[in-house]
C-alpha positions as CSV (number, residue, x, y, z in Angstrom):
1,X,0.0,0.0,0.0
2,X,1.1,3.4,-1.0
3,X,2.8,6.2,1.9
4,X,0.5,8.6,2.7
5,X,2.1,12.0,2.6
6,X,2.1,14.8,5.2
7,X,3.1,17.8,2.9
8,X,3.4,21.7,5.2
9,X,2.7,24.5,2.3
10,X,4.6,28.1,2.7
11,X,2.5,30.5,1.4
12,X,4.8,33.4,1.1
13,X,4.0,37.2,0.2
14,X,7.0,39.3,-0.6
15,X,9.2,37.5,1.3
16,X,7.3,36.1,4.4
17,X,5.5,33.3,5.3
18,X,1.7,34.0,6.1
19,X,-1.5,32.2,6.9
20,X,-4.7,33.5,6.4
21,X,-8.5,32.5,7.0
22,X,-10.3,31.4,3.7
23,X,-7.1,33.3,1.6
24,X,-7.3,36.7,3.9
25,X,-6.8,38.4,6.7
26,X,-3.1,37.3,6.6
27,X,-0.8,37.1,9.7
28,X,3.2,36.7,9.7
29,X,4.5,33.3,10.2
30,X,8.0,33.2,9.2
31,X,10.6,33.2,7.6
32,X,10.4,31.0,4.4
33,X,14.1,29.7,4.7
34,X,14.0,28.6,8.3
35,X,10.7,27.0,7.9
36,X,11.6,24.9,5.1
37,X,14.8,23.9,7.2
38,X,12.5,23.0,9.9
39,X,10.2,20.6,7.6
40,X,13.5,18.9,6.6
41,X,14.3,18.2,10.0
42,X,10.9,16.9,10.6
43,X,10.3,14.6,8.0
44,X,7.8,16.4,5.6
45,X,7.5,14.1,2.9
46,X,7.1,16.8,0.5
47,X,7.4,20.5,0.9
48,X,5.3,23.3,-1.5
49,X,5.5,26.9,-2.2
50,X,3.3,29.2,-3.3
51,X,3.8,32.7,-4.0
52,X,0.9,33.7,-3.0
53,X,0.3,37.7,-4.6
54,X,2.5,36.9,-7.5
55,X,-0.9,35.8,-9.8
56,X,-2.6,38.9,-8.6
57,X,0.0,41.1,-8.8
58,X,0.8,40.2,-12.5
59,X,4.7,39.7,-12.2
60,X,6.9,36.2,-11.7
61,X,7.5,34.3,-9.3
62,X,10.7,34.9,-6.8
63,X,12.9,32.6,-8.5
64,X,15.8,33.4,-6.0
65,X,14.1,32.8,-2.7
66,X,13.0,29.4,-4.4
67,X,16.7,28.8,-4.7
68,X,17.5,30.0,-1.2
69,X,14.5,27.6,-0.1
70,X,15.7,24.6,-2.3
71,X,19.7,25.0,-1.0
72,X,17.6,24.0,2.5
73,X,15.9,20.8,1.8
74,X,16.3,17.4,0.0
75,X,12.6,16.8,-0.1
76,X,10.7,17.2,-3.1
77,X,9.6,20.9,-3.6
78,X,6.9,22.2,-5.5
79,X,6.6,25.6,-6.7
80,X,3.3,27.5,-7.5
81,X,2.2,31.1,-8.2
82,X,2.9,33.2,-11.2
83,X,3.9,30.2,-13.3
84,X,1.7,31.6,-16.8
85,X,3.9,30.2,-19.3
86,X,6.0,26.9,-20.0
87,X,9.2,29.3,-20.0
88,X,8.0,29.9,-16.6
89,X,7.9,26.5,-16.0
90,X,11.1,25.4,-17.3
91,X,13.0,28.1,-15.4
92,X,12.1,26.7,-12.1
93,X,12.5,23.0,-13.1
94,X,16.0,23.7,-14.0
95,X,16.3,25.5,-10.6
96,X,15.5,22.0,-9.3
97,X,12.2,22.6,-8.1
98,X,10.7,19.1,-8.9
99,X,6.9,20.1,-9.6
100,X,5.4,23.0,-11.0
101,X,1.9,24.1,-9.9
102,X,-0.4,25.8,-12.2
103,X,-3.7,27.3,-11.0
104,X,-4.8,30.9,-12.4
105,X,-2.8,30.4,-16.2
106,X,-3.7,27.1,-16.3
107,X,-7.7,28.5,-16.2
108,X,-7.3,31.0,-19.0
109,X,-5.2,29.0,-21.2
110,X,-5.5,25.4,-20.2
111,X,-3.0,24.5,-23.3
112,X,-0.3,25.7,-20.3
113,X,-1.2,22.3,-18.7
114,X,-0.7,20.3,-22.1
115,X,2.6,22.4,-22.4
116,X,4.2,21.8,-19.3
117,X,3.1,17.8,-19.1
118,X,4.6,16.9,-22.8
119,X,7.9,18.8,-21.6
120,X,8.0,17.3,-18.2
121,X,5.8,14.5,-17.7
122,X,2.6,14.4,-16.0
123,X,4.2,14.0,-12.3
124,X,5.7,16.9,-12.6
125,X,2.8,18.7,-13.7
126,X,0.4,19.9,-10.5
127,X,-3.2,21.8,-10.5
128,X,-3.8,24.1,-7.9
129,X,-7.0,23.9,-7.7
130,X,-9.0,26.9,-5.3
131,X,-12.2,26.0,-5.0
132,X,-15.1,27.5,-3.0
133,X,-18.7,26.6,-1.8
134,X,-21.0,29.6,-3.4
135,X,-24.4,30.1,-3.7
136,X,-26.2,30.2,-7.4
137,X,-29.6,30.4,-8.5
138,X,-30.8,29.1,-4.9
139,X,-28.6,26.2,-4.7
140,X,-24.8,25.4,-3.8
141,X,-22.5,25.7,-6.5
142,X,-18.8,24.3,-5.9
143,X,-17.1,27.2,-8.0
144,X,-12.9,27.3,-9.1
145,X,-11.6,30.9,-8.4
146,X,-8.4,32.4,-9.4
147,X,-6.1,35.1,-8.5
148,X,-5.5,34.0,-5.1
149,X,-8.8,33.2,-4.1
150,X,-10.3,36.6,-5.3
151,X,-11.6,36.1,-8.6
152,X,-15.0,34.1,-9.9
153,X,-14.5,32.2,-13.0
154,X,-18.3,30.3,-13.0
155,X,-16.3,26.7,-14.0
156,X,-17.4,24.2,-11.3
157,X,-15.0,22.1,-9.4
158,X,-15.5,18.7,-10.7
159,X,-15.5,19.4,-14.4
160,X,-12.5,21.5,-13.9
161,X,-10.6,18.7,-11.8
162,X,-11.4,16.4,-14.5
163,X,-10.3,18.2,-17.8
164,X,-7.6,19.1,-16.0
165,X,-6.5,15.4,-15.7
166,X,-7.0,15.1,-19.3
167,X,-5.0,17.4,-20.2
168,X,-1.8,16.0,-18.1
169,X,-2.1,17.3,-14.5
170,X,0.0,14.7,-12.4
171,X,-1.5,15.5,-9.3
172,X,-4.3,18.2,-7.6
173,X,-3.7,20.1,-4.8
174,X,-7.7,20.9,-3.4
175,X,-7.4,24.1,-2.0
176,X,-11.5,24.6,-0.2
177,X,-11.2,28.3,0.6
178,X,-14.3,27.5,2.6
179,X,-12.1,25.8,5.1
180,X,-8.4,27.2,4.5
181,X,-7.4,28.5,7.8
182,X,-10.3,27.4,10.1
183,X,-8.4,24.5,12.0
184,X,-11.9,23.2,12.1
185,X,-10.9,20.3,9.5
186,X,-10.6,19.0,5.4
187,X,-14.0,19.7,3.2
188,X,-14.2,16.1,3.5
189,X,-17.8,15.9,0.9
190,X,-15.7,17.8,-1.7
191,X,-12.2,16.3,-1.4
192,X,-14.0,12.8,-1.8
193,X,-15.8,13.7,-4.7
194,X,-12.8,15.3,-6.4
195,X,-10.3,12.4,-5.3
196,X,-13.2,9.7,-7.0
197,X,-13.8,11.5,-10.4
198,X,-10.0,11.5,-11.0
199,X,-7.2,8.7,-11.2
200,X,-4.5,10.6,-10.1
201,X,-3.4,12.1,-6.5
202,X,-5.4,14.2,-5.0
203,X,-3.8,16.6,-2.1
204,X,-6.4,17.7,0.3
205,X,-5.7,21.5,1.3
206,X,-7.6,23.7,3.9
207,X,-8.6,23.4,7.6
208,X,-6.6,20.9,9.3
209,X,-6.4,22.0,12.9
210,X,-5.5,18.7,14.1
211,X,-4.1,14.8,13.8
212,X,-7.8,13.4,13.7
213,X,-8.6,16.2,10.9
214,X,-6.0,14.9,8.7
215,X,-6.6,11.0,9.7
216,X,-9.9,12.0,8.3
217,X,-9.3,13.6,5.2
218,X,-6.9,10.7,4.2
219,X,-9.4,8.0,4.9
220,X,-12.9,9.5,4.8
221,X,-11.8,12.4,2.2
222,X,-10.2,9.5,0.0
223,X,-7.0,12.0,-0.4
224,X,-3.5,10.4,-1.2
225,X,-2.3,13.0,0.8
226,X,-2.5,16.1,3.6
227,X,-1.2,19.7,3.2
228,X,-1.4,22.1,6.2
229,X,0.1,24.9,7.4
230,X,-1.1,26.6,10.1
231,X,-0.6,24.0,12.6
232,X,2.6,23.0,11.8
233,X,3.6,27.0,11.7
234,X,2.1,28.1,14.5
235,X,3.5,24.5,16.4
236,X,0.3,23.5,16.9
237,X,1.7,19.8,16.7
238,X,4.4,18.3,14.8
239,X,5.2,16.2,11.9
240,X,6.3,13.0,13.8
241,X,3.4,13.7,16.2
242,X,1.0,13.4,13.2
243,X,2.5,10.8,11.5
244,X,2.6,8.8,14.9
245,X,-1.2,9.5,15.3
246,X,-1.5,8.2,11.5
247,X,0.5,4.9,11.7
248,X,-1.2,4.3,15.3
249,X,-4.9,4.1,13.6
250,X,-3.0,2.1,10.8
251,X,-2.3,4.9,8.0
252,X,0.8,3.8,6.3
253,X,3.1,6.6,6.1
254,X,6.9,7.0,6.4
255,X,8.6,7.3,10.1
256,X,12.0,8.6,10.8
């Protein structure tokens, strides 16, 4: 049986790490250099990035923190926000950034995913994928928004998860803006139904506040694996204390 993976995200704004409730109201939580070093030390399996204002902001991703970040870990890194062309791409792949994630480009031009998944195979190839619970025309509408989490586009969730996949996304990070920040747990009802429509990995993103949170997203949520941030920022717990809490209610997943 496949590892589960216990992946902390950095979502960094010039320079910083943050965290923020459903994408705002952002608060400082560190440097992005020393955080990285500490997910090394604690086993992360997998470590991501985001530049979180680049998108919005219109201009490219900071290729040289990315580098300072990298020198740090021996993980597998992947980089997201401001990636809008496979030049973009290539650039931080040759930095040694093993994934690329896509998210706002990859919505108005969804030939970027194509692009990037011919050059560098599908497992390198990641949708970030912000989704949010809306209301429309009376009933609930799972919508994908861009630009950080500010922008409607009117595609719903599931149909952009799967053309996504067909286009040769490798893997989708679930971002629920609904839940991102709450420490009140994983949108388990969506994260199921996006980790059943598609046959690749699905990493669930948003709310964990706690080792049950994540036990549940991984085996209720169907995910393949768990992003957080807050509590592993804010030291809420640890790494090893979640992955202890995993592999005690039988969750495979790597130790030491």
């Amino acid at each position: 049986m496949l590892t589960r993976r216990i992946i902390p995200c950095l979502d960094v704004d010039r320079g910083r790490v943050v965290k923020g409730v459903k994408f705002f109201d952002h608060v400082d939580a560190g440097d992005p250099v020393a955080q990285a070093r500490k997910y090394q030390e604690d086993g992360a399996d997998e470590l991501v990035f985001y530049d979180i204002s680049a998108s919005h902001e219109g201009r490219q991703i900071m290729a040289d923190l990315v580098t300072r970040v990298m020198d740090e870990i021996f993980m597998p890194l992947t980089v997201g926000g401001g990636i809008r062309t496979l030049d973009d791409a290539t650039r931080l792949i040759q930095a040694g950034t093993e994934k690329v994630s896509v998210n706002s480009a990859a919505v108005r031009n969804p030939a970027l995913i194509a692009e990037i998944a011919r050059k560098f195979g599908r497992c390198a190839t990641v949708l970030g994928l912000d989704a949010n619970r809306v209301k429309k025309d009376g009933s609930e509408f799972w919508e994908v928004f861009v630009n950080g989490g500010r922008v409607p586009t009117g595609i719903g969730v599931m149909d952009w998860a799967k053309k996504a996949e067909s286009l040769g996304v490798g893997e989708i990070v679930l971002n629920v803006m609904n839940a991102d920040g709450t420490t009140d747990g994983y949108d388990l009802e969506m994260t199921a139904a996006v980790s059943d429509a598609v046959k690749i990995p699905v990493v669930a993103s948003g709310g964990a506040g706690s080792p049950k949170h994540i036990l549940d997203v991984l085996t209720t949520g169907h995910a393949d694996a768990a992003l957080a941030a807050s509590i592993f920022h804010f030291r809420t717990c640890s790494i090893p204390e979640v992955k202890r809490f995993l592999a005690d209610h039988d969750v495979p997943v790597r130790l030491g």
